[in-house]
N, C-alpha and C positions, 0 to 999 in steps of 0.2 A: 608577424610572430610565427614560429615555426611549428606546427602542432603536430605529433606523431600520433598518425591514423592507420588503424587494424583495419581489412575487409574480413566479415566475419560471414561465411555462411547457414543458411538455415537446416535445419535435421528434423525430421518429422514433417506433419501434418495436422493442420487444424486442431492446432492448440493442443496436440498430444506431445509432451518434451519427456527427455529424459533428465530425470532430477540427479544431479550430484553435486550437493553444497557441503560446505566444508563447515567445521564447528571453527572457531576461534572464540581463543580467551581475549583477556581487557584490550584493550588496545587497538590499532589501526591494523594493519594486513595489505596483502596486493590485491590489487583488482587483477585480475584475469580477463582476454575477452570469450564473450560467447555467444551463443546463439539466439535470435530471439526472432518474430514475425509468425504470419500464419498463412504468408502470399507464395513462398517459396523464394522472395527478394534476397537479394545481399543487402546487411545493414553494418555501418557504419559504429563505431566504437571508439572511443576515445580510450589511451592506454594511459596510468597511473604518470608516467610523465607528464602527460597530455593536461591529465588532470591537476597537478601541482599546478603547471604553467599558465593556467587560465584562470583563474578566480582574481576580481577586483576588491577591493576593501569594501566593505559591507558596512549599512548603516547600523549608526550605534543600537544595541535592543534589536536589531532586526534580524532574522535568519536572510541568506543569499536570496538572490532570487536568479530569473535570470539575464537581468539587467547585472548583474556582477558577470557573470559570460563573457571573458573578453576574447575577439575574434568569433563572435556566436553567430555572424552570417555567413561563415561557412559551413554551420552546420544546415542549411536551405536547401546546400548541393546535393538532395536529397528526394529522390520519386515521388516517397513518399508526403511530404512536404509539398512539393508540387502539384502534388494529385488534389490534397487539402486546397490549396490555393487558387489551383486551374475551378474550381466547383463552384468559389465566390463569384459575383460580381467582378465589374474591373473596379469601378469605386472602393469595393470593399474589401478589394485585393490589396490596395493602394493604403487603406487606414490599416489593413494587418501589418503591413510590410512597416509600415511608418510606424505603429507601435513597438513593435521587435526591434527595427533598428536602431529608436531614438530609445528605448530601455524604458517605456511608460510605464510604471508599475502601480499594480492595483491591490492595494492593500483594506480588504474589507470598506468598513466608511470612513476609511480616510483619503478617499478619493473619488470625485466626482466626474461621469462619464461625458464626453463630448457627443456632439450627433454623430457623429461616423462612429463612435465607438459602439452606441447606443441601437445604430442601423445592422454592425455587425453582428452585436449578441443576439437582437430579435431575429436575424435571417439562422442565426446558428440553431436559436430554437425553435425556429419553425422548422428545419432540415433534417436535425438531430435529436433522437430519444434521449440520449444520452445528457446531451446538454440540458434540455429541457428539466430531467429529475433532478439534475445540479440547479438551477434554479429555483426549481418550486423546495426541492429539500436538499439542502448540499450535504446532510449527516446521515440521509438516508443509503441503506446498502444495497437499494435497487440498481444504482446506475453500474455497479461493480460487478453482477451477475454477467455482461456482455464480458467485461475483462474478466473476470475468474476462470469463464466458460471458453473465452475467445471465441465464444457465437458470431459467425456474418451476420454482417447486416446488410439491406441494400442498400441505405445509406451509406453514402462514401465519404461524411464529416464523422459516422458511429464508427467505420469500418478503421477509421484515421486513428480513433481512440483506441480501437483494438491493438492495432496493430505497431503505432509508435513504441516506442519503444519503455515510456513510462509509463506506456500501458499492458503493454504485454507480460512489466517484472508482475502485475499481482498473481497473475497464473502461476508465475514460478515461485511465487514466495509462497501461497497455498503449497507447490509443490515440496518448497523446503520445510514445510510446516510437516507437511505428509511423514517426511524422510526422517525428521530431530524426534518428535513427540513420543510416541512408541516407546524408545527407550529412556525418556524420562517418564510416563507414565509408571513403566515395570517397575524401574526406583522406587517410586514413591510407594506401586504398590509392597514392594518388600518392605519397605523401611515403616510403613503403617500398619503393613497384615489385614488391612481390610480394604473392602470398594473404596475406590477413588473418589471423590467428590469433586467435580470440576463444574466451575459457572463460567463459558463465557459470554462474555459482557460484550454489548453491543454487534451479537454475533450477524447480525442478517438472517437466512435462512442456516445458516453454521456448519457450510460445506466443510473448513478445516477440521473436524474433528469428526462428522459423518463420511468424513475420506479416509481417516487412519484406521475406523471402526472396520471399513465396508473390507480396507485392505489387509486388516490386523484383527483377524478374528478372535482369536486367541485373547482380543483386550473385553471382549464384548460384555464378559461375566464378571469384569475385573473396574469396570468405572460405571458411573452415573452422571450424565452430563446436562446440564440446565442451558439453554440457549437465550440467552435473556436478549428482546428487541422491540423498541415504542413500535417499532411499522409492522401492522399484524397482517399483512397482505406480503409479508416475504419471510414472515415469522409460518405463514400459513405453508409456504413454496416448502420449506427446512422440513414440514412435521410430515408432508405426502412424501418427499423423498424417503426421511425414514421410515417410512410407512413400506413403501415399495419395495425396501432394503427386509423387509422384519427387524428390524432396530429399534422397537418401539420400547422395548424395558429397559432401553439406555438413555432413553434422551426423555428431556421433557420443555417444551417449550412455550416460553413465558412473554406475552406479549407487552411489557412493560419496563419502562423506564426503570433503570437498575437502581435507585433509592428505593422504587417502589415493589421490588421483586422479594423482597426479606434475605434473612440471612440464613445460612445454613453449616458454615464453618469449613470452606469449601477446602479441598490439601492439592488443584493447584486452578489458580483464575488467569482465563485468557484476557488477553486486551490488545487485540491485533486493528491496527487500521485507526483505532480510537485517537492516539494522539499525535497524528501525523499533521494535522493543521495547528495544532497546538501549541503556542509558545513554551520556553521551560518552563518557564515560571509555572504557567497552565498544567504543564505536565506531570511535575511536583505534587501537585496539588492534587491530580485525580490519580495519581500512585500514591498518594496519602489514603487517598479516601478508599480506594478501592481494598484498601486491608481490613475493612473490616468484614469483606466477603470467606476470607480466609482464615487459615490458622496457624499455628506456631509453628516451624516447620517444614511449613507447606512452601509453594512455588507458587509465580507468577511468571509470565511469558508476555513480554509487552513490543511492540514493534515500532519502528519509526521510521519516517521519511529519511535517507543520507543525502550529503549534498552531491555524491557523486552522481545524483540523478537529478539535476537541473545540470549540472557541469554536461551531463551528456546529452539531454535531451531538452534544450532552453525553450524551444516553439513550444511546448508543450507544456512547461509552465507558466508562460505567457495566456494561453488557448484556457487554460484550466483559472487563472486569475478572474482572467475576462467573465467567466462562465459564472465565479463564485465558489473555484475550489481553493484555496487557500491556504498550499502547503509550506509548512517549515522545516526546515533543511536540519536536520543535526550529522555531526563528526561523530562517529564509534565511540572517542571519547565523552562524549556531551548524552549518548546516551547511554552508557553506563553511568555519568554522574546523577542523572535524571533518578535514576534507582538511590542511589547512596543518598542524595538529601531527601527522598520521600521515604526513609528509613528501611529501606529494602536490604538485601547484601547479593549484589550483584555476583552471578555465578561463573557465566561465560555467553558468549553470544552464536550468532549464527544467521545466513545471510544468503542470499537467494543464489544458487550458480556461481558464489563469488563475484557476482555484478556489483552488491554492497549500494543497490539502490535501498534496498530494507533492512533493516536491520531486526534481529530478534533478540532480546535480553534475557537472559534466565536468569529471577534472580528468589533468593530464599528469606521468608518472612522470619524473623527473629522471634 
């Protein structure tokens, strides 16, 4: 099969890029390529041709994975790949290779591990911080701090999650977060005339919005932000940075599970990262429920996994199954309907570099 491949080079250093995402309404859009790594490497891109021509028929109920990846061992032809692989065992070089090329997919407990698979994940989490938080807590927002930050690590199985390339879009999708919000905040602020009230949920330490604050001064008098997170050892990480910012009459951070945070009538609620493992159905469901954080009016901004990021970067959804990350893939389309049947009204979206590994919805509570 003939696959049309971009070389795309790197710009910057160490995880400092330059943000320029695009907004887009309802609907699909082109992929663009662009720039991404923290090595100075050339990486490799699949172009919106590329991406039509390779998807296999998916199982019923199931998002892709990247066992639908057709031609996906040519994406190996790849340093970075090799570097990951050169670091195994030969044995366990031999079970990675055999799971990727025979499409083993690992879908939560509906699949039982063999010993070599079993040899793999212990050697990954003896090797790798990264992996290791993915196992002990795969909802936790510790393991994301290396991706957000693009922190080295001397691990070269962490360094692999930095720097592949479904690791690298979360930097830049905080980045496009940076870039959109600002001017939907002002909105909101006009259109209310008073402080903003925004909760987000499942925030981590809640570098996305301690980023627009620190670059967007001008917002600092004009919103109140609740950072709501069960893990109070990264909820702790969020409250010194603002601390170190003087940002502390903006934020306020809640170290509990969002049923358990109360309500406040919030005019817009984050939900970024939250429903990326999450089937629709799931999805639905916690865009249902999350309105009651909110108000008439108001705004929510929810994010999701696109499939053009298993389409481009399949090792890595394989690597992240194995681990216990378990993401589901949705179409532009799929997640603007995600809004419309949890009774939201979808505004318009917006998407990291035009990569359209993430996606962001903005949508208005009724």
């Amino acid at each position: 099969m003939g696959i049309d491949l971009s070389i795309i080079n790197w710009r910057g250093h160490f995880g400092h890029f330059v943000a320029i995402s695009t907004n887009k309404e309802k609907g699909g859009g082109t992929m663009q390529q662009i720039t991404t790594g923290i090595s100075g490497r050339k990486v490799i891109l699949p172009s919106v041709s590329a991406t039509k021509a390779r998807v296999l028929p998916r199982e019923e109920g199931n998002s892709i994975t990247f066992a639908n990846v057709a031609g996906r061992e040519t994406t190996l032809d790849n340093e970075l790949v090799w570097t990951f692989l050169n670091v195994l065992p030969r044995e366990l070089q031999e079970v990675c290779k055999k799971l990727f090329f025979e499409g083993v997919v690992r879908r939560q407990n509906k699949y039982e591990m063999s010993q070599g698979e079993t040899d793999l994940l212990n050697y990954l989490g003896s090797t790798s911080d990264i992996t290791r938080i993915i196992r002990e807590a795969p909802s936790s927002a510790r393991a994301f701090e290396y991706l957000y930050l693009q922190r080295p690590t001397e691990s070269i199985i962490d360094q692999y999650y930095v720097e592949c390339k479904a690791g690298s879009h979360v930097n830049m999708r905080m980045l496009a977060i940076w870039e959109n919000l600002p001017e939907l905040i002002e909105n909101l602020y006009m259109k209310f005339g008073e402080k903003i009230l925004i909760d987000n949920i499942g925030s981590g330490p809640g570098l996305e919005l301690i980023g627009v604050l620190q670059r967007h001064p001008g917002l600092i008098n004009k919103v109140h932000v609740r950072n709501i997170d069960p893990d109070e050892i990264i909820i702790e990480e969020g409250r010194k940075k603002v601390e170190a910012l003087g940002l502390q009459s903006s934020f306020e951070f809640v170290p509990k599970k969002a049923h358990e945070a109360g309500i406040r009538s919030a005019h817009l609620v984050i939900l970024v990262g939250i429903l990326c493992t999450q089937s629709p159905k799931s999805c639905v469901k916690t865009l249902s429920g999350v309105q009651f954080f909110g108000r008439s009016g108001g705004h929510i901004v929810y994010s999701t996994n696109q499939e053009s990021m298993v389409i481009a970067d399949p090792f890595t959804d394989m690597i992240m199954r194995l681990a216990g990350w378990f993401m589901d893939y949705k179409t532009d389309q799929q997640s603007w309907d995600l809004g419309v049947q949890a009774g939201w009204e979808p505004i318009s979206q917006f998407f990291e570099h035009d990569l359209h590994f993430q996606c962001m919805t903005v949508a208005r509570m009724k």
